[in-house]
VEXDREN-2710 file (C-alpha; in Angstrom, 1 decimal):
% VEXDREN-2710
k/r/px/py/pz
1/UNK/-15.1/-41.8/-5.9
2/UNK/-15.5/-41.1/-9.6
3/UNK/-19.2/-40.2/-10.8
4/UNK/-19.3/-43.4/-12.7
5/UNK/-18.3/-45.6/-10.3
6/UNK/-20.4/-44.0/-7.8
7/UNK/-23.2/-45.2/-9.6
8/UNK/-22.3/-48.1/-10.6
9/UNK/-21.9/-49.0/-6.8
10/UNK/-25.4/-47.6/-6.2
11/UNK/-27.0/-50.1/-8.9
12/UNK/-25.9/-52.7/-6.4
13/UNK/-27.7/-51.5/-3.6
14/UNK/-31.0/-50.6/-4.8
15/UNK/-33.0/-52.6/-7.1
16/UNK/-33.6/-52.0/-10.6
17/UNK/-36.7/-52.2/-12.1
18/UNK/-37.7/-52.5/-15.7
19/UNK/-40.6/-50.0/-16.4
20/UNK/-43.2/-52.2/-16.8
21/UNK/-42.4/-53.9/-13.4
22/UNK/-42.5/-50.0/-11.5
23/UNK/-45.8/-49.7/-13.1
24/UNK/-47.2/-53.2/-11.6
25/UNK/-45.4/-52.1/-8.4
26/UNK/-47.4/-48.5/-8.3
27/UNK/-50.1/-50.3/-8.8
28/UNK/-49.7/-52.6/-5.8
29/UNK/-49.2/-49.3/-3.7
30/UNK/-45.5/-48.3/-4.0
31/UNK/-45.1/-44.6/-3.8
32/UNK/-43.4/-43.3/-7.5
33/UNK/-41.4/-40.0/-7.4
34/UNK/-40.3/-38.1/-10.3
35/UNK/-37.3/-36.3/-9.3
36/UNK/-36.8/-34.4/-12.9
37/UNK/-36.7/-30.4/-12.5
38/UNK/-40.3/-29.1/-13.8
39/UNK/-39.4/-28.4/-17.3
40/UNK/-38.2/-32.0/-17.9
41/UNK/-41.9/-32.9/-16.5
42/UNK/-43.2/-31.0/-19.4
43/UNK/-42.3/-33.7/-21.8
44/UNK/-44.7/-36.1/-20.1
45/UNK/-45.0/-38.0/-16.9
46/UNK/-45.9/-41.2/-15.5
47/UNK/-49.4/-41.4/-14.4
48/UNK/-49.5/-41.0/-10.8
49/UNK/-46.4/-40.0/-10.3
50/UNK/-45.5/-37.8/-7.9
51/UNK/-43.5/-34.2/-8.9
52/UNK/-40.4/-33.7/-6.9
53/UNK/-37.2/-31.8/-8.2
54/UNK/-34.0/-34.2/-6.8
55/UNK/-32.7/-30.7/-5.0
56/UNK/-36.5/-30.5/-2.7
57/UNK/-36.4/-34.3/-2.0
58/UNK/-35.0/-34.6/1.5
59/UNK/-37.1/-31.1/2.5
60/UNK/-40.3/-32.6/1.5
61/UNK/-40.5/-36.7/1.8
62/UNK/-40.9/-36.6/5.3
63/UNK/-44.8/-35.2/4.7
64/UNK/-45.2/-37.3/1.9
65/UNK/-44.5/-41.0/2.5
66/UNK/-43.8/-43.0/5.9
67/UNK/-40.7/-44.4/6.6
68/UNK/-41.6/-48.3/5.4
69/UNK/-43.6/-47.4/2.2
70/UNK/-42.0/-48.5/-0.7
71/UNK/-40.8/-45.9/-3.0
72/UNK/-39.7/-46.3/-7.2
73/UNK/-37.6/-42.9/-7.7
74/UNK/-37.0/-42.3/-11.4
75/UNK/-34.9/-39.1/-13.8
76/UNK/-34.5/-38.2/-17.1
77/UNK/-32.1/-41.7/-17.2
78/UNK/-31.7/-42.9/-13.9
79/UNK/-28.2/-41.3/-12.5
80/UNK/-30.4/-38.9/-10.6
81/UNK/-32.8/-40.9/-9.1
82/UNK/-29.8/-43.2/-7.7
83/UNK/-28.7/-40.5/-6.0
84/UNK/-31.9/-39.8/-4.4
85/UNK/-32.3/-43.5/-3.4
86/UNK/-29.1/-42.8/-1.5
87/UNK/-30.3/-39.9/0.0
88/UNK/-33.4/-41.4/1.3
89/UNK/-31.7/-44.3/3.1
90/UNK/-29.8/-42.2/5.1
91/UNK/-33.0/-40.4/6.3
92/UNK/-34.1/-44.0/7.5
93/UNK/-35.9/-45.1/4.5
94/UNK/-35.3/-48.6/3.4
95/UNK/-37.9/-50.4/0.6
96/UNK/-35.9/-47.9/-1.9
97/UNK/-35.9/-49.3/-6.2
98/UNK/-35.2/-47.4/-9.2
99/UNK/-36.8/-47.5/-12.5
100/UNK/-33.6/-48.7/-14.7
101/UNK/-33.4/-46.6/-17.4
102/UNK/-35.5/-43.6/-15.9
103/UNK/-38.5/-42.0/-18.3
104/UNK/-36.6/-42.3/-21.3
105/UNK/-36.6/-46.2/-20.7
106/UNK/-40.6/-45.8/-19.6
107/UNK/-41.1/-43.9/-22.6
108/UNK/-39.5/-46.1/-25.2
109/UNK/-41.4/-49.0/-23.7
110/UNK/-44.7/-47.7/-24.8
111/UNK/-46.1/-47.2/-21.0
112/UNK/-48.8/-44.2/-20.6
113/UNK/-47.8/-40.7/-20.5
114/UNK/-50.3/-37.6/-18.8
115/UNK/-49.6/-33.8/-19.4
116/UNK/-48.2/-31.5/-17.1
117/UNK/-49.8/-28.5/-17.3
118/UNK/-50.8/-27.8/-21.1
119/UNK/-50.5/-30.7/-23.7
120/UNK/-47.5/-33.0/-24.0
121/UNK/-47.2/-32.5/-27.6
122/UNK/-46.9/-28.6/-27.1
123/UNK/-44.4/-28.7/-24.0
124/UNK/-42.4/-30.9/-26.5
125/UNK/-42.5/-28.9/-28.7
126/UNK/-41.5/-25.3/-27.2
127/UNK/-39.9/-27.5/-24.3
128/UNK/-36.1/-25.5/-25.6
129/UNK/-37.4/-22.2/-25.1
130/UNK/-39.4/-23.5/-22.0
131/UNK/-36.4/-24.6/-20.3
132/UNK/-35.1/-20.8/-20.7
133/UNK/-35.3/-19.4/-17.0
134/UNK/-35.9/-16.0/-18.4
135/UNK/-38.8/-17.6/-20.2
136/UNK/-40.3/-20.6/-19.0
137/UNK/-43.9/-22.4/-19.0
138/UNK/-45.5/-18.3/-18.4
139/UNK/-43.6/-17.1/-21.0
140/UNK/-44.4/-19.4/-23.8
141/UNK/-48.0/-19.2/-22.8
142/UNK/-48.2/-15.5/-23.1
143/UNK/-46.7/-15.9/-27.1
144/UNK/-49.3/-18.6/-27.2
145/UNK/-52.3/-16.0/-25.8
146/UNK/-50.5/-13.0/-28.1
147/UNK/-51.4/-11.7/-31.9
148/UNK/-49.2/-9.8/-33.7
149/UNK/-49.8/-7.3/-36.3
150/UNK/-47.4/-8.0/-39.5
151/UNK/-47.4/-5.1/-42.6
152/UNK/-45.7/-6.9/-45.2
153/UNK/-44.8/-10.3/-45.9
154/UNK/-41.7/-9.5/-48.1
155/UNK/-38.1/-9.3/-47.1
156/UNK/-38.4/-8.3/-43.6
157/UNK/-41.6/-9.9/-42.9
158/UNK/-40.6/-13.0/-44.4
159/UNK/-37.9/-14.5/-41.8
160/UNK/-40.1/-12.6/-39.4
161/UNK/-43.3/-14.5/-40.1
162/UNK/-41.4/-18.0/-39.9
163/UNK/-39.7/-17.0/-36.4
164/UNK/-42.9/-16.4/-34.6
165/UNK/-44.8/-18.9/-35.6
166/UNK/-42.0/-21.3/-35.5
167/UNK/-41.8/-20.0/-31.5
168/UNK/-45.4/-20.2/-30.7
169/UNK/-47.3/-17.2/-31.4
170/UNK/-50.9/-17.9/-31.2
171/UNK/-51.9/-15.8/-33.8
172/UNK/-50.5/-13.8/-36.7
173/UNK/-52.4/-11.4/-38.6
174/UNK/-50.6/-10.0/-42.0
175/UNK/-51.0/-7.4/-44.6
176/UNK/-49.8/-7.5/-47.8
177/UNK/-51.5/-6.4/-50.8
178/UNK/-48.6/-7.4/-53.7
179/UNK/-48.1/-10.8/-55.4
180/UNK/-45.3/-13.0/-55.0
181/UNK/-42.8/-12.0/-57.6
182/UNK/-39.7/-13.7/-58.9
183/UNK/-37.0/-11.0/-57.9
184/UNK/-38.6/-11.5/-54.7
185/UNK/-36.9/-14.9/-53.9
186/UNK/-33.7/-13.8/-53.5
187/UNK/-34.9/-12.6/-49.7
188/UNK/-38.7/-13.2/-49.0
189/UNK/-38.0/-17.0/-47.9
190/UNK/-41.5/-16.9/-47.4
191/UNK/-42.2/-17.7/-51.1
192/UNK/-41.4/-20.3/-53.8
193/UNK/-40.9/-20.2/-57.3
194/UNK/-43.9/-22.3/-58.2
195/UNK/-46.2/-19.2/-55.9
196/UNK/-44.9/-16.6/-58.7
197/UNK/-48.0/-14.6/-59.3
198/UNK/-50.2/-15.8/-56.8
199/UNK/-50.9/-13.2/-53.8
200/UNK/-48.0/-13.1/-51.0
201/UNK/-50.5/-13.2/-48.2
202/UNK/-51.8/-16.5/-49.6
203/UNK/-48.3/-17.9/-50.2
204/UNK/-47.1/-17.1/-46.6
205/UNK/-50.6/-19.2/-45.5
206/UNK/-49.4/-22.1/-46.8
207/UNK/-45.5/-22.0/-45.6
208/UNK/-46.2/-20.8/-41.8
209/UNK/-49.2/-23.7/-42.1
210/UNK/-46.7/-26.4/-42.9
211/UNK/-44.6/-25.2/-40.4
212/UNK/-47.1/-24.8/-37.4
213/UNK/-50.5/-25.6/-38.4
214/UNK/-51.5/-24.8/-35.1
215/UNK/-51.0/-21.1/-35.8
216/UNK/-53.8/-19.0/-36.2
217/UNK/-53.4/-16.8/-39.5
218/UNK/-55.8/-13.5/-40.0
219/UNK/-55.1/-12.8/-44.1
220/UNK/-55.7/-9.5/-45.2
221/UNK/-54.6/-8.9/-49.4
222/UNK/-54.3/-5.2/-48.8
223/UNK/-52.5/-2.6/-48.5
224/UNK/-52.1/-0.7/-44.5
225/UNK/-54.4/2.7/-45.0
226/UNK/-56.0/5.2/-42.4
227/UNK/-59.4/3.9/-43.3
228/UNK/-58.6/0.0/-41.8
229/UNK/-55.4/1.0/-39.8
230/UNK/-57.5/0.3/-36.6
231/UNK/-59.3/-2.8/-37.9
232/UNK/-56.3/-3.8/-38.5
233/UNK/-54.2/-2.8/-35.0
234/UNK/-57.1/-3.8/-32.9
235/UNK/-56.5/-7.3/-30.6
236/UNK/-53.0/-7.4/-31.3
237/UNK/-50.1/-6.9/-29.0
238/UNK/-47.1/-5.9/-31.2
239/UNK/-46.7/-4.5/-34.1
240/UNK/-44.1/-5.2/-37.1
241/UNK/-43.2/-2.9/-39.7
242/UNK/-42.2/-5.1/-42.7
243/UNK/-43.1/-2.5/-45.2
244/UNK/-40.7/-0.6/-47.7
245/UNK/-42.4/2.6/-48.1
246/UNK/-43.0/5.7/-45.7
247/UNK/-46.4/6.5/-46.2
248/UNK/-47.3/2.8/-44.4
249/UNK/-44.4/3.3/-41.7
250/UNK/-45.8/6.9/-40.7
251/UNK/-49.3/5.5/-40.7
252/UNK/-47.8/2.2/-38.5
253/UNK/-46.1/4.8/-36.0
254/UNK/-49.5/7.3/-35.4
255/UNK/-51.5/3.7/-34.8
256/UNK/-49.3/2.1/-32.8
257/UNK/-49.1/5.4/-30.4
258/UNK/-53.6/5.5/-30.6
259/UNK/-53.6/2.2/-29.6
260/UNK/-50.8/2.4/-26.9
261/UNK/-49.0/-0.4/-28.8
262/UNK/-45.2/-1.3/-29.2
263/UNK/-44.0/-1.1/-32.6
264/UNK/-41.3/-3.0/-34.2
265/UNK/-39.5/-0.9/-37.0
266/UNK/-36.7/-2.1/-39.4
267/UNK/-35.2/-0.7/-42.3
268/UNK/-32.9/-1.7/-45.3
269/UNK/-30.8/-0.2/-47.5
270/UNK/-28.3/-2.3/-49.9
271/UNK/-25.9/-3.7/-47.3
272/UNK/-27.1/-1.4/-44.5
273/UNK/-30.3/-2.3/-41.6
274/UNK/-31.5/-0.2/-39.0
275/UNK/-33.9/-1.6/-36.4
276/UNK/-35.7/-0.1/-33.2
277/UNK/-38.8/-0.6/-30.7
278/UNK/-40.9/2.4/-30.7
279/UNK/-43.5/2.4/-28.0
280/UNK/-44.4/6.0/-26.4
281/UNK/-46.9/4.6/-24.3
282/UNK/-44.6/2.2/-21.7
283/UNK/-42.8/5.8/-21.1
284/UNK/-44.9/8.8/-22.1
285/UNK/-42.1/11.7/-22.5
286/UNK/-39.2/9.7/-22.6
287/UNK/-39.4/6.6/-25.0
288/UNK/-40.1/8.3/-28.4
289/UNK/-42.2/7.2/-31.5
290/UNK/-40.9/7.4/-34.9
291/UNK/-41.7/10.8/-35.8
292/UNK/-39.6/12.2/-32.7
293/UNK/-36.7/10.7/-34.9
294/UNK/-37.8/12.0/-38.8
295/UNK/-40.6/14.1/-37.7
296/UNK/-41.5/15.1/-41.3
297/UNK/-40.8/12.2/-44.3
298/UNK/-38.1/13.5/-46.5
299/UNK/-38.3/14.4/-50.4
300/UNK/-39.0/10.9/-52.5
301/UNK/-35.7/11.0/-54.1
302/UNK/-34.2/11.0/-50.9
303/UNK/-36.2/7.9/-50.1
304/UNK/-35.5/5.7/-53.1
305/UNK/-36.3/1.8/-52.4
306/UNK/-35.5/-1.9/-52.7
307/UNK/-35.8/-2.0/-56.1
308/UNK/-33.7/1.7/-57.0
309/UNK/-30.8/1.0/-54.6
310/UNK/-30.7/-2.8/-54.5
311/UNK/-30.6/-5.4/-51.5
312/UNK/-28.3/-7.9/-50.4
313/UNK/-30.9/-11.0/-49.3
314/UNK/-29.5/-11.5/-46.0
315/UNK/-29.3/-8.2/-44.5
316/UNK/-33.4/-8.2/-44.4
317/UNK/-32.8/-11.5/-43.6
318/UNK/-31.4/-10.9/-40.2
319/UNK/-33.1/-7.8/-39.4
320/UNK/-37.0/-9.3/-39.7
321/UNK/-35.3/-12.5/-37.5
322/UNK/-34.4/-9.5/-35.4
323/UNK/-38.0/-7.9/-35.0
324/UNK/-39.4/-11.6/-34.2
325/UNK/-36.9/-11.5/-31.2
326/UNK/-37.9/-8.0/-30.1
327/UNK/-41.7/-8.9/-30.5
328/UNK/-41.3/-12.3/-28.9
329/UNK/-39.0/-10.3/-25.9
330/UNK/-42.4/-7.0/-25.3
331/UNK/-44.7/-10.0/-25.2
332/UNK/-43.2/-12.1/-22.9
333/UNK/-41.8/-9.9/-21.0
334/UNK/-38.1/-10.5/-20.9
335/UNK/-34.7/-9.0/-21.1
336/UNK/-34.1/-5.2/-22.6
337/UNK/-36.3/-4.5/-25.8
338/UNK/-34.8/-1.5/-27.9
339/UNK/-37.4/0.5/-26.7
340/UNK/-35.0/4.2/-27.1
341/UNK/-32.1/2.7/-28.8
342/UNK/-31.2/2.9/-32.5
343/UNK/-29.7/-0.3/-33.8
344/UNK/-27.4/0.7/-37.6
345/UNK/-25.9/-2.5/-38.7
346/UNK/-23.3/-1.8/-41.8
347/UNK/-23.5/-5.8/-42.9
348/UNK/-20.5/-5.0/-46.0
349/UNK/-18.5/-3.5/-43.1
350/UNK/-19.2/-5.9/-40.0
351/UNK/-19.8/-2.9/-37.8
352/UNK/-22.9/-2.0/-35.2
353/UNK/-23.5/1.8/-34.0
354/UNK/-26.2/1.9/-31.4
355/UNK/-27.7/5.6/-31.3
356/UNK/-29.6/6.6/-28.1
357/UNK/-33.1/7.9/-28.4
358/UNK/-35.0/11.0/-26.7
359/UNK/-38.7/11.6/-26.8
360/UNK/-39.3/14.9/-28.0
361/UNK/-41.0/16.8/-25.8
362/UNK/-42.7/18.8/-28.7
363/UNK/-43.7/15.9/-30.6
364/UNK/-47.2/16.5/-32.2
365/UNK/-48.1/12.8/-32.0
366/UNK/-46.6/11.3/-28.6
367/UNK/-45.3/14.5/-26.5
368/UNK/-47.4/14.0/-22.6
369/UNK/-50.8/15.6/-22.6
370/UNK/-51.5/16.0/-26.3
371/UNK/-54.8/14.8/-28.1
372/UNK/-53.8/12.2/-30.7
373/UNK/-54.5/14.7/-33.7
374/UNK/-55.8/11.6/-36.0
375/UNK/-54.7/10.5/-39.0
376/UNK/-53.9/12.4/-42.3
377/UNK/-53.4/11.1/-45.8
378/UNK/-50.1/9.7/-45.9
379/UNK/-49.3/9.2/-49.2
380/UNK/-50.7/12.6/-50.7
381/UNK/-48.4/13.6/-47.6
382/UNK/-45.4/11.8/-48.0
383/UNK/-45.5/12.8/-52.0
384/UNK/-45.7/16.6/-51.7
385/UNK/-42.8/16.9/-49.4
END
């Protein structure tokens, strides 16, 4: 028999009850199951109700209602709980009805809704990633209990700013000393033209705000030095590096391995991104930091920026949405961050040329059983090479 005819013949033998009449019936002492998997139930359930996936039904009923109670089994729409209803008669139970319509019905009729475990407007929200096994109701609470560090809020930091707090970080603290500027717009979404002059820092407030005003934002207008590198790293879980110079991405790397943090590193040049995870700590002598790749910054005219070599908008574009996905992956705790792997994307060319990482076991900073050496002055450094 055909799926739809199946359940067209099972509307016949159970009864169908509009929601208001299952919630007058409840109330009179029938017995209502929910039969929706457990990140449907984040979207809200009946009060009352109770929580049973359709596939644990017929293991569990016996301990939870006798054989005469009357039961109202409702879904998502009401296919499921049909099914059930079935299932249940054959185990000898007989006062079976289904809510017509399921919760979607129950919903659009205005009846009461209670939380499953954390607000129903939050599970609604997040309830896409939610319903990712890999991530699930743990995961998103771990971005929503996370703060992440954020140097920059231009090209990279831009697209990386709106991902997380578009998936739920908690909080986001950013650095960024430079105002907003028009040859910015053409890749720091972050900004508008009417914010031209006005501090990036403050111009990012009031775009992630619009977007998730529950987002807690930690401004700081200035600029990533050795004297507030740990104010700035302490409390927070990952670390982006949306900056464009080397003195700052040098300074990032040393914190990040004091503070046993993972840090998030990106890099552009005109139609060409590199991006890595550097994180010593989860693998002391074999995931490296930064400096076990360029140990010493090279000359300044080898290191020209955005503004000497030019930028195509999208390439930073993809590469901050990029370290947002890595950040969002070390905090929750998922699939393979690119914790020793080198990531060169040639965007003109379509091409991707992953190089593999060692930790160098002479590395002054990171190498097993050597004193973090402390901090030096990075840009006096970085300009006398």
């Amino acid at each position: 028999m055909r799926r739809d005819d199946l359940l067209q013949h099972l509307r016949t033998r159970f009864a169908q009850l509009a929601p208001a009449a299952a919630q007058q019936a409840q109330q009179g002492g029938a017995l209502l199951i929910d039969v929706r998997e457990p990140d449907e139930w984040l979207a809200g359930i009946a009060f009352g109700a109770l929580l049973v996936p359709r596939g644990q039904l017929e293991f569990r009923i016996d301990q939870l209602a006798e054989l005469n109670r009357p039961l109202i089994l409702t879904c998502a729409a009401g296919g499921r709980a049909l099914l059930a209803a079935e299932s249940l008669q054959r185990l000898g139970y007989s006062n079976l009805s289904v809510i017509d319509g399921g919760m979607r019905a129950w919903a659009a009729a205005g009846l009461p809704l209670q939380a499953h475990g954390d607000d129903v407007a939050w599970n609604h929200r997040y309830s896409r990633q939610i319903a990712l096994p890999q991530l699930g109701l743990e995961g998103q609470r771990r971005l929503k209990a996370a703060r992440v560090l954020l140097i920059g809020a231009g090209g990279l930091g831009s697209p990386a700013a709106l991902y997380l707090a578009a998936a739920g970080i908690g909080a986001l603290r950013i650095a960024d000393a430079d105002v907003v500027d028009a040859s910015n717009l053409q890749r720091q979404v972050l900004h508008t033209e009417a914010r031209v002059g006005r501090p990036k820092t403050e111009s990012a407030a009031a775009t992630l705000t619009a977007l998730n005003p529950a987002l807690k934002l930690e401004l700081h207008e200035t600029h990533a030095t050795s004297a507030n590198i740990d104010a700035l790293v302490e409390g927070c879980d990952a670390l982006i590096d949306g900056s464009d110079n080397l003195p700052t991405r040098y300074l990032l790397n040393d914190a990040a391995i004091k503070h046993g943090k993972p840090l998030v590193y990106a890099a552009v040049e005109r139609f060409v991104g590199q991006i890595s995870v550097f994180h010593p700590s989860s693998a002391r002598g074999s995931a490296p930091c930064y400096r076990c790749l360029f140990p010493e910054p090279p000359p300044s005219h080898d290191a020209p920026n955005c503004a000497e070599l030019g930028v195509l908008g999208v390439v930073p574009g993809v590469l901050g949405t990029w370290q947002a996905c890595e950040a969002l992956k070390l905090i929750a705790g998922v699939g393979a961050p690119l914790i020793g792997r080198l990531l060169t994307i040639d965007f003109l060319q379509s091409g991707v040329r992953e190089t593999r990482l060692r930790a160098d076991p002479r590395c002054l900073w990171c190498a097993p059983e050597r004193a973090f050496p402390g901090y030096v002055d990075y840009a006096a450094w970085c300009a006398a090479v």
